[in-house]
C-alpha positions as CSV (number, residue, x, y, z in Angstrom):
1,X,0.0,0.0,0.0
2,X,1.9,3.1,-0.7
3,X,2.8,5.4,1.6
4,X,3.4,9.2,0.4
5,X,-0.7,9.4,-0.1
6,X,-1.2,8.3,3.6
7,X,2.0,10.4,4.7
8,X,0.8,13.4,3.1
9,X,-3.4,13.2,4.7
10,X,-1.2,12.8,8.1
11,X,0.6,16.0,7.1
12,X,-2.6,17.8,6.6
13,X,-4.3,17.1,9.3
14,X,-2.0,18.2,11.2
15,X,-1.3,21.4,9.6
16,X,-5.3,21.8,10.2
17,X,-5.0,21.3,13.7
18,X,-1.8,23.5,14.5
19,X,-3.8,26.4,13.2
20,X,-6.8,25.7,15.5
21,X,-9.1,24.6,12.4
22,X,-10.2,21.0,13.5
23,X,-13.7,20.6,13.9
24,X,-14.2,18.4,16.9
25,X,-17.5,16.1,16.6
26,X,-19.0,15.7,20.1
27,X,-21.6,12.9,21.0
28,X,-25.1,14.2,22.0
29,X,-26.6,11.2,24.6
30,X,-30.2,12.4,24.1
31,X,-32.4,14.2,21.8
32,X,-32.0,17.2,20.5
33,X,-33.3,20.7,22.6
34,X,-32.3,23.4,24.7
35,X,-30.2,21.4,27.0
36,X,-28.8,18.3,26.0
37,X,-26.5,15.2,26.9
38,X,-22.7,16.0,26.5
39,X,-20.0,13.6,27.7
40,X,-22.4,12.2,30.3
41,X,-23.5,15.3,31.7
42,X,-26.4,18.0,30.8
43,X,-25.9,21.1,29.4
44,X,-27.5,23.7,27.6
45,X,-27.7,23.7,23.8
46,X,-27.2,27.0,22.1
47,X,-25.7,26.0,18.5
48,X,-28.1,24.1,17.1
49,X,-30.7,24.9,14.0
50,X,-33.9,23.3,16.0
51,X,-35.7,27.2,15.8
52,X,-38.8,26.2,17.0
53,X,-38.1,23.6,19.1
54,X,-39.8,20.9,17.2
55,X,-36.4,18.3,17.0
56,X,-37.0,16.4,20.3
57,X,-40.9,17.2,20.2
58,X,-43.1,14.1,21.5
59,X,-45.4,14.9,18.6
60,X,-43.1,14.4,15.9
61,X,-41.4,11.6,17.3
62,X,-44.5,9.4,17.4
63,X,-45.5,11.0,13.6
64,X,-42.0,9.6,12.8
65,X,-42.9,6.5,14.4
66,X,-46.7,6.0,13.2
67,X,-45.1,6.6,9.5
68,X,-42.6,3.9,9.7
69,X,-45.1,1.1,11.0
70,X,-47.2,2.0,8.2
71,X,-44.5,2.1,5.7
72,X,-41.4,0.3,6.7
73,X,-37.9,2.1,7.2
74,X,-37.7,3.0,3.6
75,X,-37.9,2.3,-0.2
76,X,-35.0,0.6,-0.8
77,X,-35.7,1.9,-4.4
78,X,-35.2,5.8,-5.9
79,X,-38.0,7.4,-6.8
80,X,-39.0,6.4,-10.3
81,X,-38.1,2.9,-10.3
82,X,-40.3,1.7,-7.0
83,X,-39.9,4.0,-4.2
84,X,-42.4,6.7,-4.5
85,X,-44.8,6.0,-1.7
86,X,-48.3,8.1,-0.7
87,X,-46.4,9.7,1.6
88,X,-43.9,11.5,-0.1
89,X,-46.8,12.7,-2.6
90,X,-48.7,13.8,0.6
91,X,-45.5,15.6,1.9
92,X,-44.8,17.3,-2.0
93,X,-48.0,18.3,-1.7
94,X,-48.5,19.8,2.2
95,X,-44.9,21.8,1.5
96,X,-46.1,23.4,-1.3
97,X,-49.4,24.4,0.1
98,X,-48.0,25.6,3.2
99,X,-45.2,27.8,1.3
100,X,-47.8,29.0,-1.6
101,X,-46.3,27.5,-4.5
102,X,-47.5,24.8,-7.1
103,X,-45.7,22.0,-6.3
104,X,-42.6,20.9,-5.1
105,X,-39.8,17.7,-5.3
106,X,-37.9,16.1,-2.2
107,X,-34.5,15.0,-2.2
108,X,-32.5,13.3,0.5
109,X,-30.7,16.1,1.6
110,X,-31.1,20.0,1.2
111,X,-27.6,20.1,0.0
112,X,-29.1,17.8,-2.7
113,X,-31.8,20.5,-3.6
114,X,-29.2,22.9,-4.6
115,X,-27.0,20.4,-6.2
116,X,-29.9,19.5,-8.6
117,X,-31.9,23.2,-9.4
118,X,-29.1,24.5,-11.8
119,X,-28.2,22.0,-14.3
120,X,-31.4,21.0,-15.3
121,X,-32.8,24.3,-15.9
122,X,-29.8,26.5,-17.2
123,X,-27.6,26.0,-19.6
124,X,-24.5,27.4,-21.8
125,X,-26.8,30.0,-23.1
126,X,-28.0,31.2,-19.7
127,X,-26.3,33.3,-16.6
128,X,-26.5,32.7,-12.6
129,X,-25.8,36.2,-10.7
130,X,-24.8,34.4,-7.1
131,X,-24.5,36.6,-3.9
132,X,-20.8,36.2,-2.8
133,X,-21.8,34.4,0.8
134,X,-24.2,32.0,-0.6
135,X,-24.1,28.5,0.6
136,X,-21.7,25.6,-0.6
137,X,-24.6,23.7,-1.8
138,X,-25.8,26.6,-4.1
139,X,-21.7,27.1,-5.0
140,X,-21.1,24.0,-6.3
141,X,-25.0,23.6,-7.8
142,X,-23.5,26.4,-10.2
143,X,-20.8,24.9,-10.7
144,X,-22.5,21.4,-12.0
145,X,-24.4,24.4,-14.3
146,X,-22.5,25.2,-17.8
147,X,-24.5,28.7,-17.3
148,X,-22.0,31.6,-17.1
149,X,-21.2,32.8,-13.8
150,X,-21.7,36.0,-11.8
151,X,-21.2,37.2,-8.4
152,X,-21.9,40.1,-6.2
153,X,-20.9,41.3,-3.2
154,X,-23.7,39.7,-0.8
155,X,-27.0,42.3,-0.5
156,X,-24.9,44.8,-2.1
157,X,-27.7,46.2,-4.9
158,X,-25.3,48.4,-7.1
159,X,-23.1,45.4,-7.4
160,X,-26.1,43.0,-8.4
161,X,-27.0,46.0,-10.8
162,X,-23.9,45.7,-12.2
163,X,-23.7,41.9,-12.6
164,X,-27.1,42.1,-13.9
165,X,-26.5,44.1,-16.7
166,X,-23.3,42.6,-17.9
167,X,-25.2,39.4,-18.1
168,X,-27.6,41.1,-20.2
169,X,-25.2,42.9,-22.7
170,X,-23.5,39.2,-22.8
171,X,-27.0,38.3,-24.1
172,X,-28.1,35.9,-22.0
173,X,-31.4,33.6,-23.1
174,X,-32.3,33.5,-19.0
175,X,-30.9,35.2,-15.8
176,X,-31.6,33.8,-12.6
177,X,-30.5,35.8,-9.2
178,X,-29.6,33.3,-6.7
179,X,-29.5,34.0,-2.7
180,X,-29.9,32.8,0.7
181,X,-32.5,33.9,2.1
182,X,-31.2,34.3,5.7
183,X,-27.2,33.8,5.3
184,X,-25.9,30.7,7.7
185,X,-23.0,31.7,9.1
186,X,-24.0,35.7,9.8
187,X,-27.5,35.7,10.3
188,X,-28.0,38.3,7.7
189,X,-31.5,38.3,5.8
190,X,-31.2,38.7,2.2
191,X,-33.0,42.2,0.5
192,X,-35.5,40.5,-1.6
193,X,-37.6,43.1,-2.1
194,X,-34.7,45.1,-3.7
195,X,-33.5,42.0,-5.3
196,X,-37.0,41.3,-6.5
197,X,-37.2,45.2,-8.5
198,X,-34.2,44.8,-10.0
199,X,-35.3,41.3,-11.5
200,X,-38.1,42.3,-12.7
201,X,-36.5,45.6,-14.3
202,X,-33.7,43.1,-15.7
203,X,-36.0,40.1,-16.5
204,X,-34.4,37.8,-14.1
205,X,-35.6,34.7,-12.6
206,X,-35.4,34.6,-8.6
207,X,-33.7,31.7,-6.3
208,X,-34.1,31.5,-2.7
209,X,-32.6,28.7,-0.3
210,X,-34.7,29.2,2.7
211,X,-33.0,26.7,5.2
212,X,-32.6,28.8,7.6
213,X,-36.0,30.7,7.2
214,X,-38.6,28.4,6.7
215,X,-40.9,27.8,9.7
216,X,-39.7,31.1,11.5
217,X,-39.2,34.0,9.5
218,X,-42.6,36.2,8.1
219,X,-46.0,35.0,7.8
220,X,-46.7,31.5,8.9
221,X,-43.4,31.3,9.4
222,X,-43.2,30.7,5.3
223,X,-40.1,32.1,4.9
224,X,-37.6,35.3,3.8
225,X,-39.7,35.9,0.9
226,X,-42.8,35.8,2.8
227,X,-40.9,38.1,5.4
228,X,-40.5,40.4,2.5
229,X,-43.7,39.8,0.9
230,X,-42.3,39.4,-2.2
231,X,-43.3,36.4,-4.9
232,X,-40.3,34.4,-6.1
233,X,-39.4,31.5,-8.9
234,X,-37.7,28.6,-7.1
235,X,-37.2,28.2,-3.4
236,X,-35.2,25.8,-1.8
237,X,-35.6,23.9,1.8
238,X,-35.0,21.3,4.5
239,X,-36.8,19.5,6.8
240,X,-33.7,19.3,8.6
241,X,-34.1,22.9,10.8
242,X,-37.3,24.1,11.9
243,X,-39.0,22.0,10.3
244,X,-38.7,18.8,12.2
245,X,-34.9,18.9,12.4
246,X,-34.5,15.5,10.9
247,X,-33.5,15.9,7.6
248,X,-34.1,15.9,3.7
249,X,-34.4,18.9,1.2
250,X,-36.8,20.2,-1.4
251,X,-37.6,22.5,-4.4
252,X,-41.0,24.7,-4.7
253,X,-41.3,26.1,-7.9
254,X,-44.6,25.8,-10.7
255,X,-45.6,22.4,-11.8
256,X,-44.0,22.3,-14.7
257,X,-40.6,23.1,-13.3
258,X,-40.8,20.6,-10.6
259,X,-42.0,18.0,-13.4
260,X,-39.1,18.7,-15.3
261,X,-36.6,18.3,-12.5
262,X,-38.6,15.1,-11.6
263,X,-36.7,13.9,-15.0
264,X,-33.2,15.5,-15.1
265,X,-32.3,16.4,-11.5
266,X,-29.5,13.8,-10.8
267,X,-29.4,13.7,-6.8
268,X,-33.4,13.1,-7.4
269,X,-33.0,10.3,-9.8
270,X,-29.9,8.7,-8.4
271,X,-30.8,8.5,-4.2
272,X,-33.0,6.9,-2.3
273,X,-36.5,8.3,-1.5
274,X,-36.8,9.9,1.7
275,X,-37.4,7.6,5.1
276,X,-41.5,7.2,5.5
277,X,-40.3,8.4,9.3
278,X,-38.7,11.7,8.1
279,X,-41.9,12.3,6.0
280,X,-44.2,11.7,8.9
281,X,-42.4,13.5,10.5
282,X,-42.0,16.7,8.8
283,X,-45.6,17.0,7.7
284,X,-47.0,17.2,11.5
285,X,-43.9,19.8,11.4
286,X,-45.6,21.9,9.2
287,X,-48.7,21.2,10.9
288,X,-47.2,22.6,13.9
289,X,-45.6,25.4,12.0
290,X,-48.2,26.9,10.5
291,X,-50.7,27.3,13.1
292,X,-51.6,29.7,16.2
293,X,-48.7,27.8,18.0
294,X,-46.4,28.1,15.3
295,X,-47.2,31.9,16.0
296,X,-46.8,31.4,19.6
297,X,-43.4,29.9,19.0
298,X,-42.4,32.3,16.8
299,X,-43.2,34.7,18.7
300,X,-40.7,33.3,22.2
301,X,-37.9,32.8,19.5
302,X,-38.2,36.4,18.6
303,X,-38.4,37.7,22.0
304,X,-35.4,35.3,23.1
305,X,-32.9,36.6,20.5
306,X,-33.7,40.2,21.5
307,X,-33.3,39.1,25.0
308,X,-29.9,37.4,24.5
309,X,-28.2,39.9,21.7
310,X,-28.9,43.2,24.4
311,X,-27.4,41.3,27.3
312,X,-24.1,40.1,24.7
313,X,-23.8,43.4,23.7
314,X,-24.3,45.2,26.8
315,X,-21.3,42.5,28.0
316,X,-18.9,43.8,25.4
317,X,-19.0,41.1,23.0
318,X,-18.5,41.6,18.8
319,X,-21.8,40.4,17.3
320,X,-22.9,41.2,13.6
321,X,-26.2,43.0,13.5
322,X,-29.6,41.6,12.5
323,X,-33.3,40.0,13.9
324,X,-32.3,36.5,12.7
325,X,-32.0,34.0,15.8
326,X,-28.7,33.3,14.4
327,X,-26.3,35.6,16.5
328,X,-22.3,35.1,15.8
329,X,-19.9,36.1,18.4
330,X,-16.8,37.6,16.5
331,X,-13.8,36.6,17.7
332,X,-11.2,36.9,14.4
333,X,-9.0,33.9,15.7
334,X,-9.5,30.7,14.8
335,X,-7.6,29.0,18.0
336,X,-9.7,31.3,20.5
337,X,-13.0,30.7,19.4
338,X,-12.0,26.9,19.5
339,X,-10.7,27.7,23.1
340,X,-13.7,29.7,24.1
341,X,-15.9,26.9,23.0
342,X,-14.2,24.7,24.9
343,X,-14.2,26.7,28.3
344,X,-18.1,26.9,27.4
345,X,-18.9,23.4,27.4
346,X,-16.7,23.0,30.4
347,X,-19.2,26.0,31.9
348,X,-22.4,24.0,31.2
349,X,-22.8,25.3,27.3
350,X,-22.2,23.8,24.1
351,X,-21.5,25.7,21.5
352,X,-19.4,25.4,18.3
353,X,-16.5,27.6,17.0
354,X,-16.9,28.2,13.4
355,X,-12.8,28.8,11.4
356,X,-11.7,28.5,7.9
357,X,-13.3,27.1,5.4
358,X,-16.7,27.3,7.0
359,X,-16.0,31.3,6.9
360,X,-13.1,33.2,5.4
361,X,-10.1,33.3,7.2
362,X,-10.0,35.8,9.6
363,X,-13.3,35.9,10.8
364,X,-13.7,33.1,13.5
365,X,-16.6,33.0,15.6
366,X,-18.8,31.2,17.8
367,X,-22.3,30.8,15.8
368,X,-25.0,31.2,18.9
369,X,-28.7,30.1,17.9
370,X,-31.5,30.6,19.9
371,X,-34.8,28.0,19.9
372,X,-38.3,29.0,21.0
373,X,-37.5,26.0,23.4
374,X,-35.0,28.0,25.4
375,X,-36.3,29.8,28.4
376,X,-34.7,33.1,29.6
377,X,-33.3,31.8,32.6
378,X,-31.2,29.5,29.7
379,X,-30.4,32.4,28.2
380,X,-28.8,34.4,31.3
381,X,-27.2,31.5,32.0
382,X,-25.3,31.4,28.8
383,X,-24.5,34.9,28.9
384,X,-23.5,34.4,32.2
385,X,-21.2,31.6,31.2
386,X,-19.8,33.9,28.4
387,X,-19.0,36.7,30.1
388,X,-16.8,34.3,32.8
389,X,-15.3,32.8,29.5
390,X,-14.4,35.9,28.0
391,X,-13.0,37.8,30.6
392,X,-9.8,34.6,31.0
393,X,-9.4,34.6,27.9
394,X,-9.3,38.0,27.3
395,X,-12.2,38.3,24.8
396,X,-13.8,41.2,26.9
């Protein structure tokens, strides 16, 4: 077996690890919620993407379970060939109801969703305009696309502008704008109702990956766009956040778009239909979601991030501006945020440092989130437990 391959991952690694970038994976004993089971002790959970709570919910555990014993633990088939079930029709259809859109397609991740929009839709006669912090998924979902590329500096308008109409003089059959909705790592909602005026004066096509906006953000919890009130072309998802937090992706667009991808997206044709359990799972979700204690639960996660971002930045702490329930706490350094995660969970916290190549290099932080499951007393606590963190390791 040779050698210099295995010599040179060793290497790596441990170049990664000298400059503080290893990721460590912890084991969670329990289900997922606002305090959790860590190394054999309980502490409280502030990193995860469970928004409304719904991940360790009674309710959509025994949805998840009811689904299975009526359909087995899966297909063991993709889609077209024998693994389309009632259930994943009854799940197409309850997500495109609930987001106001004709119809949509599941895939087995929400990664997969973005890996599958482009290619079949765009080709070498058309242009994707890409905000500059979009998500991996929707990177390299371009770059499977033979579409010519732009990109703009994220919610910067003049730039899109700009992009916009080079893609026009380059004559471009169809332009689509691609964007998070609410941007991952920085919690930053996207400016669709600019976006949308300049598409419509440039004739471009709208794309928004709502994974971190779907069942929290605007009416209904139905997403950015909603948030905005604005009408868009293609919106991509997950089941894997608020909605459920288990996992599995999808595509809302018209009928005739989702019909289409039905018969060219690869990730749809070539992987598994999703677990009966996830799908049972997800629809009592939306159920959930989209009702008066969907608004009730919106409502604490909103009034839990105000809580917790005035008390950070009262401490002293670096935190990028917004409403999203995604708060970073800027630290620059990859090592201390590593460190300063550590000393959290030794404090009673988890949380997670976030270094190069999640962000750029540079801009290290630890990326809080807050959960209509987490009470205020959590939230003290955690602020308390940051503010003895950061003042030994000199963050504050």
């Amino acid at each position: 077996m040779p050698t210099a391959f295995h010599d040179r991952v060793s290497t790596e690694l441990a170049d990664i690890d000298s400059q503080g970038l290893t990721k460590p994976e912890r084991v969670i004993a329990s289900r997922q919620g606002p305090v959790i089971e860590v190394g054999g002790r309980k502490v409280l959970n502030f990193c995860a993407n469970n928004y409304l709570g719904l991940a360790g919910d009674d309710r959509i555990v025994e949805a998840a379970r009811a689904a299975t014993a009526r359909r087995g633990a899966g297909t063991a088939s993709v889609r077209f060939i024998c693994g389309t079930q009632d259930i994943h029709k009854e799940l197409e259809a309850q997500v495109a109801a609930y987001l106001g859109f004709e119809d949509a397609i599941l895939f087995a991740a929400a990664f997969d969703a973005n890996g599958g929009l482009f290619e079949p839709l765009f080709g070498e006669a058309d242009a994707i305009v890409s905000d500059s912090l979009n998500h991996a998924s929707i990177i390299d979902g371009v770059r499977l696309c033979k579409a010519k590329r732009y990109r703009f500096a994220t919610s910067d308008m003049d730039d899109l502008e700009t992009q916009l109409k080079a893609a026009r003089a380059a004559g471009a059959r169809d332009i689509v704008i691609a964007t998070d909705g609410a941007f991952s790592m920085d919690g930053y909602i996207a400016k669709l109702k600019d976006i949308r005026a300049l598409a419509d004066r440039y004739d471009a096509l709208i794309m928004v990956d709502d994974c971190h906006a779907t069942g929290f953000l605007g009416p209904q919890g139905r997403g950015s766009f909603a948030h905005h009130g604005v009408e868009i072309d293609f919106l991509t998802g997950t089941f894997g956040k608020a909605l459920g937090g288990a996992m599995g992706g999808f595509i809302c667009a018209t009928s005739a778009v989702v019909q289409l991808l039905k018969q060219r997206a690869r990730p749809y044709l070539f992987s598994n239909a999703l677990a009966p359990a996830v799908c049972g799972a997800s629809m009592e979700a939306i159920r959930i979601a989209q009702g008066a204690e969907g608004d009730a639960l919106r409502g604490q996660l909103t009034a839990n991030a105000q809580r917790y971002r005035a008390a950070m930045t009262e401490a002293g702490f670096d935190l990028l501006p917004g409403e999203h329930p995604i708060i970073p706490v800027m630290l620059g350094d990859a090592k201390l945020a590593q460190d300063l995660a550590a000393r959290m969970l030794e404090l009673g916290v988890y949380v997670i440092g976030f270094s190069f190549p999640v962000v750029p290099r540079g801009a290290a932080r630890i990326r809080t989130q807050m959960s209509a499951a987490h009470t205020f007393d959590h939230i003290d606590q955690t602020v308390a437990a940051f503010k003895q963190a950061g003042k030994e390791l000199g963050v504050i």
